[in-house]
Structures are given as structure tokens and as C-alpha cells.
N, C-alpha and C positions, 0 to 999 in steps of 0.2 A: 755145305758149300755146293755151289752146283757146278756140274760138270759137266764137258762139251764133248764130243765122240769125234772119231774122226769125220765122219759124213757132216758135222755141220762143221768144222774144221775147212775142209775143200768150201760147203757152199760160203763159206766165209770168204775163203781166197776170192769166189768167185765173186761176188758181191763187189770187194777191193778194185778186182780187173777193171768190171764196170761200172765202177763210179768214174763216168765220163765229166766235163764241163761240156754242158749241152749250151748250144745255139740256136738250132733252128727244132722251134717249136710247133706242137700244133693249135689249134685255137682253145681247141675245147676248152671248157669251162673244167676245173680241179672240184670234186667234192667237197666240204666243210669239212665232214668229217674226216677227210683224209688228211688234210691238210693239217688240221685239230692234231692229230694224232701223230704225226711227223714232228710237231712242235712240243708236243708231250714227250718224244724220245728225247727231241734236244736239252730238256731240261734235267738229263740222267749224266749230263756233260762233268765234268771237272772243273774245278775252278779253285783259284789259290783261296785259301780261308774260307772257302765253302761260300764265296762273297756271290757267287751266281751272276755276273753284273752287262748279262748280255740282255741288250731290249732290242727285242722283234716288232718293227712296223709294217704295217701293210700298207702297199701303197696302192689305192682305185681311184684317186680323182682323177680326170682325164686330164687336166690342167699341171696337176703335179706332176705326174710322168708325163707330160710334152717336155717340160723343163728338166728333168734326170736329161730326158733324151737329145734335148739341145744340148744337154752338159759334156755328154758324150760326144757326139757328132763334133764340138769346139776340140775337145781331146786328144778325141782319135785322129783329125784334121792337123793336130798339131805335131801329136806322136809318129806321124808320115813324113814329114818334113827331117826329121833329124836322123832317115834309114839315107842313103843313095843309091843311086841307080835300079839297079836287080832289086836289090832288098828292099826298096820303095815298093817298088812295083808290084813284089810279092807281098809285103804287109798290106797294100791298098784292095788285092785281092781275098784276104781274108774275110770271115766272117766273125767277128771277135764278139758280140753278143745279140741276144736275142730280143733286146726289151720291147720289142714296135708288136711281135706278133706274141711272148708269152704273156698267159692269162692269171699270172699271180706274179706281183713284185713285191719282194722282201726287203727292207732297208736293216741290217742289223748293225749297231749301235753297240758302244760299253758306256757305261754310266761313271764316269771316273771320280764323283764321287757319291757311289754307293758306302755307305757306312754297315752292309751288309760283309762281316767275314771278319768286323771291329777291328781290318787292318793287316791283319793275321800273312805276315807272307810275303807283303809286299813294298815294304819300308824299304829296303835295298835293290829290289826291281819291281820298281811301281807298271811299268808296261806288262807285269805281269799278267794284270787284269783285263788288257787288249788278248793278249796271250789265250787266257782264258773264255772268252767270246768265239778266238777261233773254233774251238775246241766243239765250242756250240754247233755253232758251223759247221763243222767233219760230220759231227753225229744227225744234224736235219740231213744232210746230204745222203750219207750211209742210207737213213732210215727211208727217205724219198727215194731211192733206186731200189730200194727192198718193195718200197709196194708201186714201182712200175714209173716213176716221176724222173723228170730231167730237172735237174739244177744244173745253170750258169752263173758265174761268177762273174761279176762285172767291175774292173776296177779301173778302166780309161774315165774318173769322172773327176768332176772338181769336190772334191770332200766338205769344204764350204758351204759352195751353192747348193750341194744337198741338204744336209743342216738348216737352212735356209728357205730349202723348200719346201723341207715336211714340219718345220713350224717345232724344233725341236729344244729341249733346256741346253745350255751353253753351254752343262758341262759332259754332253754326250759326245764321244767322239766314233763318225762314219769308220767302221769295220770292214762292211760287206753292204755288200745290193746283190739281191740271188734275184733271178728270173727263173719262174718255175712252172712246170707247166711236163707235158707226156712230149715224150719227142716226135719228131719224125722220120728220123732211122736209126737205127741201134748199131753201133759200132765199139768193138771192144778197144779199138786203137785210138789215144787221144788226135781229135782234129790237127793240132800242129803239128802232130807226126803223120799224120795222114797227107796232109800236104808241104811236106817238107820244110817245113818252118825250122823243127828242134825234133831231134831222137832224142828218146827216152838213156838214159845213161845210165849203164851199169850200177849195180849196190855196192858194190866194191869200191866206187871211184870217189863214195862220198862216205866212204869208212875211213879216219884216219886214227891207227894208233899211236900212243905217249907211252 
């Protein structure tokens, strides 16, 4: 069984701190190999009945991401309308994703019906399998801030129209869109707390005991 000391213990906490949701990216171009290998951790993920039913796209047509990015821009235009006043004002100044300038876009998918796991799990909570995609998700993120990379999460879109524009089977359902790419500053404190959007809330306040 292997075992972890306390010194990778901390860099583990420390790891935690900084997995940011990045937004503003640099251009550079991401290694193959780096990228490769990030997606290689993601596949040490957990999944209900070992059914694994996360699918990673890449998306580089220039054409396809103009359309992500009108999805967005419809969204986010629309998700500013239902703050007032103050709160308008403050969400329209936000910077909520990076898609225009990061140089790797991820569309990640659940296959809802993989017959990988023959079922195992999730006969009584079938979203378990969404569930499980997250899970993917955590682990690119963890592994992409381990070797130096910002991941953005990007979820003001139309989940349709993406489906729609990566040319996907019907029975995939939009999870995630990560924008990935090296940042441009490094900051241990998440963005919305940085500008006053949302404090981070106590461990305590979402512990309840029975």
C-alpha cells in the first residue's frame, strides 16, 4: 500500500488552495505532451461501475469556437438582466471566462448511454454517471495546476448549441467546457472573492449533523 508523509500531505493542501478557476489566459501554445498527460491522470478518476463515461473533445476549429463563444456572450447578456442595480453592474464587470484568448478548449461530455460498468450503480441514480464525469474534471484540474496550467470552467452556455456544434451523438450530455491554457497571474484567492462577488464560507456552515 503506498503511503504519503506528511511533506506531500501540505504540498497536497497546497495544490487544493491553488486550484484556481482561471480566466485570463496567456496565449502560448500548451505542449502535447503536457496536455496528453493531464488527460492520462484524468482517467485514474472514479466512476460508478467502473463505467468511466467521461468523453474529452478538443475543440480548434476556429468556426466552432466562434459559436461556443456567441453561446456565451447570448448567456451572459442574458444572465445580467436578472441581477439589479449594484449587482448588475458588479456581474457586467466580471470576467467570467477566458475562451477568446485560452489556447486549448476542452468540451467534456457523459456518454449516458455507455454500456461500459453493465449498469452496476446506477439503476436508482442514473445522474450518477454525470456524477462521475465531474469527478474527471477535479482530477484534469488537480493534475493541470500540478504541472503549472490554469483551468476555467465555463458554464454560462447553451448546452444544446454546444452539442450541436461539436457534431456530437444524442446521447452525450454537455458537462463541462474547460479553457486551458498557463495564466497570467497567480493568485491563491478565488476571483469572485477577490472582487467581492462571494466569500468563501466557513467548513462548518456546510456540515450538518442527524
Amino acid at each position: 500500500m503506498a503511503s504519503f508523509d506528511a511533506d506531500f500531505r501540505e504540498t497536497l493542501t497546497t495544490l487544493f488552495a491553488w486550484r484556481r478557476d482561471v480566466r485570463r489566459f496567456r496565449t502560448d501554445p500548451v505542449d502535447e505532451t503536457l496536455l496528453q498527460r493531464c488527460l492520462d491522470l484524468a482517467a485514474f478518476s472514479p466512476s460508478v461501475g467502473n463505467s468511466q463515461p467521461w468523453r474529452f473533445v478538443r475543440v480548434s476549429d476556429a468556426d466552432r469556437r466562434a459559436a461556443v463563444i456567441a453561446s456565451f456572450e447570448r448567456c451572459n447578456a442574458a444572465a445580467a438582466e436578472a441581477y439589479q442595480a449594484e449587482q448588475r453592474e458588479a456581474y457586467v464587470r466580471l470576467k467570467l471566462a477566458g475562451l477568446r484568448e485560452a489556447p486549448v478548449h476542452l468540451a467534456v461530455f457523459c456518454d449516458e448511454a455507455t454500456v461500459t460498468g453493465h449498469g452496476l450503480g446506477r439503476a436508482t441514480m442514473p445522474e450518477m454517471l454525470r456524477y462521475s464525469v465531474v469527478t474527471a474534471v477535479q482530477t484534469f484540474w488537480l493534475a493541470a495546476r500540478a504541472h503549472g496550467l490554469g483551468v476555467g470552467w465555463v458554464s454560462i452556455l447553451e448546452p444544446g448549441a454546444v452539442c450541436k456544434t461539436l457534431d456530437v451523438p444524442c446521447a452525450w450530455s454537455l458537462v463541462a467546457y474547460l479553457c486551458v491554457g498557463f495564466p497570467v497571474e497567480e493568485h491563491e484567492d478565488p476571483e469572485l472573492v477577490r472582487h467581492g462577488w462571494q466569500q468563501r464560507l466557513a467548513s462548518g456552515m456546510t456540515l450538518i449533523e442527524r
